[in-house]
N, C-alpha and C positions, 0 to 999 in steps of 0.2 A: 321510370326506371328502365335502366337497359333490358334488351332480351338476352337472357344468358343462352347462348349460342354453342355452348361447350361445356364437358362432361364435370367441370368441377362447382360444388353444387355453392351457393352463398355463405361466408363464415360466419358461424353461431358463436359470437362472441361471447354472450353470456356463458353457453354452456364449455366454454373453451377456460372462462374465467375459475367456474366452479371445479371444474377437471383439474384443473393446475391448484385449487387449494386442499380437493380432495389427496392430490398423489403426495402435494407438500407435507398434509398429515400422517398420510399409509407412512411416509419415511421416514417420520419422525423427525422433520427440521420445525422451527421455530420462525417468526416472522422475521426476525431478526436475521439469523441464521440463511435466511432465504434470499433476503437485498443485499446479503455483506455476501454467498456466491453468486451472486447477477449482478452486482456493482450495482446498483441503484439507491436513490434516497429512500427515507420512510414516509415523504409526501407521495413518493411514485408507484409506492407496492402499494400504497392506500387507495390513491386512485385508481392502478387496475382492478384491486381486488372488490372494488365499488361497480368493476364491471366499463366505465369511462371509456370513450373510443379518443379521448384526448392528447394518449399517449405515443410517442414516436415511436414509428415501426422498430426501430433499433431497440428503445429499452424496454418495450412489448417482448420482442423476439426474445432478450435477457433472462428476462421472468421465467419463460416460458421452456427455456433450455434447460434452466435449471433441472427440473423434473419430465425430462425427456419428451416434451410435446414440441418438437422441433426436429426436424429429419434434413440429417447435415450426412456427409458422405467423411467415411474414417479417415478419409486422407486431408479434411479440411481443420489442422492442428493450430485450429487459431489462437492469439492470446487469453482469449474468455475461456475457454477448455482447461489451458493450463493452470490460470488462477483459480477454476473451480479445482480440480484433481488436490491442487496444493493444497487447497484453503480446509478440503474434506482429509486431505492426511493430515494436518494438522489437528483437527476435532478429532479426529480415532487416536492421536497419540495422546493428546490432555484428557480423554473420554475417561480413564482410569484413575486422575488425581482428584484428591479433594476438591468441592466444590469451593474453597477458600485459596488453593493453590494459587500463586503471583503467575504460573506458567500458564493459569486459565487467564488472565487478565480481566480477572470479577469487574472490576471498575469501567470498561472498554479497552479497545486498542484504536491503533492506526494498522494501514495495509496498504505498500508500497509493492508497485509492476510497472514493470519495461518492457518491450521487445524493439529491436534494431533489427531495419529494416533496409537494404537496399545491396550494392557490390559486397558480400562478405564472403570471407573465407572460414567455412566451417571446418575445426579443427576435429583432429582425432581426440577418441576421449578420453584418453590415456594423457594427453595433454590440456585437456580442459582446466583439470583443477589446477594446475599452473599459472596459466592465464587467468586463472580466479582472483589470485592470491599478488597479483602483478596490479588488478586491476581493482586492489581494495586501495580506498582514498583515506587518508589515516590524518585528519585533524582534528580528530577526537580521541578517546580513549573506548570508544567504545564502537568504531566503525560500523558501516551496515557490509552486511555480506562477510565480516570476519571470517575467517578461517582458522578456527583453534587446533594446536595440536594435541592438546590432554587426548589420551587414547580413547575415555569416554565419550566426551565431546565434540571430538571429529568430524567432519563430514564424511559421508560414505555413498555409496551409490546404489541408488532404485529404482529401477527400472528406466537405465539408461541417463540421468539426473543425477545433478549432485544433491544432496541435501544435509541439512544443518538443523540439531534442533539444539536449544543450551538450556535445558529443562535443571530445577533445583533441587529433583529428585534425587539425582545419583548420591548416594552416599560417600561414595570412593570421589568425588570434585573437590577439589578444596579451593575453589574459585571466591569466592568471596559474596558473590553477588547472589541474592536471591530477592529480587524482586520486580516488579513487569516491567522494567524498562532492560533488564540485564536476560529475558528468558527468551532471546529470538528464535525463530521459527524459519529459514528461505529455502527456496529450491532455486534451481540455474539449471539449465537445458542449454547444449551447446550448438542452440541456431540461436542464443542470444535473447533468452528470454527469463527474467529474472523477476523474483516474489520474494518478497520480506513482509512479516507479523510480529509487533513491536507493540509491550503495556506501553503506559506512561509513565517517563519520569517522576512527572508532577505526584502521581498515586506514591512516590514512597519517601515523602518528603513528612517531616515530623513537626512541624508549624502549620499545617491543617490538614485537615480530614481527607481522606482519596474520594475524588471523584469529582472536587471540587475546584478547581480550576482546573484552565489549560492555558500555557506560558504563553508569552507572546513572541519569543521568539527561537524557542525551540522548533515550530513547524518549518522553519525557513532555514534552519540548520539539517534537518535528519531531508528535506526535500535536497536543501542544498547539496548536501551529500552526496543521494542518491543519483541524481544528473550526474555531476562530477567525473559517480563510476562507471555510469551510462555512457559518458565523453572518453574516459580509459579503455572500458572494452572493443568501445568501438574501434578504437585506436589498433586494437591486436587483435579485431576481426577483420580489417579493411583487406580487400584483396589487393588495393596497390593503392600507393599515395595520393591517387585523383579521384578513388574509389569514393560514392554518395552514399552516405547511411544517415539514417532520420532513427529518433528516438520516439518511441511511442511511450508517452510518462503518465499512470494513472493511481490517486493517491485515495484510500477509503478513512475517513475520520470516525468512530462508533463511538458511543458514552457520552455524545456533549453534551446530554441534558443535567441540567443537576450544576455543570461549569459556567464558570466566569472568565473570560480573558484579563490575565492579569501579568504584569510582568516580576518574574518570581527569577529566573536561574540568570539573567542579568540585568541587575538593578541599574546599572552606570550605560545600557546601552543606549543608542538613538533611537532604536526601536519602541518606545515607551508609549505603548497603544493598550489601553486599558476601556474593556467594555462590558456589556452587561449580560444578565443570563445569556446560556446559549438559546435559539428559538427553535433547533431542531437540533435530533439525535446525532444526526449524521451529516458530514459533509465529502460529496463526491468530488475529486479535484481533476482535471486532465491538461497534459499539454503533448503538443505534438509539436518540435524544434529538431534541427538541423546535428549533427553532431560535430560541427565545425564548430570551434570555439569556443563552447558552452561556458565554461570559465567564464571567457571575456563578456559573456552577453548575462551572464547569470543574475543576475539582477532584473531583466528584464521579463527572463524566464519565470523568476519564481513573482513577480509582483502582479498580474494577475492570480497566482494560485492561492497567495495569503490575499490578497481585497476577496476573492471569493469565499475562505473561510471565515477571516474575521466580521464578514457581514451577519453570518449566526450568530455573532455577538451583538449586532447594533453599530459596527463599527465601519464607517464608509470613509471614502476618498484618502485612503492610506498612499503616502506621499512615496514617488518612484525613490526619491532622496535618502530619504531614511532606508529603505530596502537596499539601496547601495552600498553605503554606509555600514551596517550591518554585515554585506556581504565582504566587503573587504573584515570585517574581524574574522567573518568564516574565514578565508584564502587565507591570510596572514598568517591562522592557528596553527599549532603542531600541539603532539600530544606532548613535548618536553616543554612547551611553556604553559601546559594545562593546566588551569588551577581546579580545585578541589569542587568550585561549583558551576564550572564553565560546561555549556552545552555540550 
């Protein structure tokens, strides 16, 4: 073993392990709770909290931020910051509703973030939500990042951020929708950094039970999406037309135990990938793509991000073809030719 030759003494992993499960309880978060603000799997909190040195310095450091054993300097407002802050205003606002509440999403959720990264022109923020509202990609009826104007509903600003919640509480809403895939949660920060918290559709469907599947190609539509808007804004952050900006795209899947991949919200599609239980809770998804053309490359993009999901079902060598395929019914959609059970 080396001589340590310098004041800083060898790291007690173990007790660095139990310190981070200790503070996780003083705060009363949940295990759960704890891998969905550190982005991690439920293999990966299991093996740190086994104590394992197997784990990557990056998703080590994750855990470990969480509950403040990590000494980072105030000025370093990385994307993990934002997603925790978001993800904890979000539990203090559903903290209040029924434990049965659609705005808890009992069943799981999904948890989609971006940040754009390179020549940007940060706008004032008096003009943000402008730009918000320019940079929503509308081939669904039910957009990520909507902007409603019900005066309840609203987005409004906290602490410098937009944020949106569309909770089924309000009395005074006469929206229609109350159920986890209608009850979004996002925040937007105008260096370009965006968070959405979405139930599932599949959970409010009346031919079976919630909790019991997940479509097969719903994840390819709400990702598809989300790029899309990620390719818009960047588009009205560019500091000039030769300006480089990269997408940083990270997707959290929670509840897939207990599901089935099955193809349920289109039966006629090419997509028709049907697999077996899921074999973990959760599926971590990332990609990091260029913000040139996303569109045109989108198929590419998102066909690693579904083979990585649909393997928690048993489901391998998912053909680039079919994800193409698929993606032109994305591009092609509008919400005036939306049918009643289209994605």
């Amino acid at each position: 073993m080396p001589e340590n030759s310098g004041n800083i003494a060898p790291l007690a992993w173990r007790q660095l392990v139990e310190e981070a499960l200790h503070r996780r309880k003083a705060e009363g978060l949940t295990q759960r709770e704890h891998l969905a603000l550190a982005g991690v799997s439920h293999p990966t909190m299991a093996a740190f909290e086994r104590g394992e040195t197997t784990l990557t310095l990056t998703k080590a450091l994750d855990i470990l931020r969480v509950v403040g054993l990590v000494y980072e300097p105030a000025e370093g407002d990385t994307q993990s910051h934002f997603v925790r802050d978001a993800f904890e205003r979000w539990r203090t606002l559903v903290a209040p509703l029924p434990d049965d509440s659609p705005a808890r999403f009992p069943h799981g959720w999904f948890r989609f973030d971006y940040w754009l990264e390179g020549d940007l022109k940060i706008p004032k923020f008096a003009a943000f939500e402008p730009l918000l509202e320019k940079a929503v990609v509308r081939k669904t009826g039910w957009p990520p990042f909507w902007l409603p104007t019900g005066e309840a509903i609203r987005p409004y600003e906290v602490d410098g951020l937009v944020e949106c919640w569309l909770t089924p509480q309000e009395e005074n809403v006469e929206r229609g929708f109350k159920d986890p895939a209608h009850c979004d949660f996002w925040r937007a920060a105008i260096s370009g950094r965006m968070f959405l918290i979405r139930g599932y559709q599949e959970d409010s469907a009346e031919t079976f039970p919630a909790g019991t599947i997940l479509d097969t190609t719903l994840p390819l539509w709400r990702m598809g999406e989300v790029l899309l808007h990620a390719e818009k804004l960047a588009s009205l952050f560019r500091k000039n037309a030769n300006a480089t900006v990269n997408i940083h795209f990270h997707a959290l899947y929670t509840g897939l135990s207990g599901r089935v991949l099955r193809s349920w919200a289109n039966p006629l599609s090419d997509l028709l990938v049907e697999g077996h239980a899921a074999r973990s809770d959760e599926a971590v998804l990332e990609a990091d793509v260029s913000a040139e053309n996303v569109e045109g490359q989108l198929a590419k993009h998102l066909h690693p991000l579904l083979s990585s999901l649909y393997e928690r079902f048993g489901v391998t060598g998912l053909s680039l073809n079919r994800v193409e395929a698929e993606v032109q019914r994305l591009l092609n959609s509008s919400i005036s030719r939306e049918r009643s059970r289209k994605p």
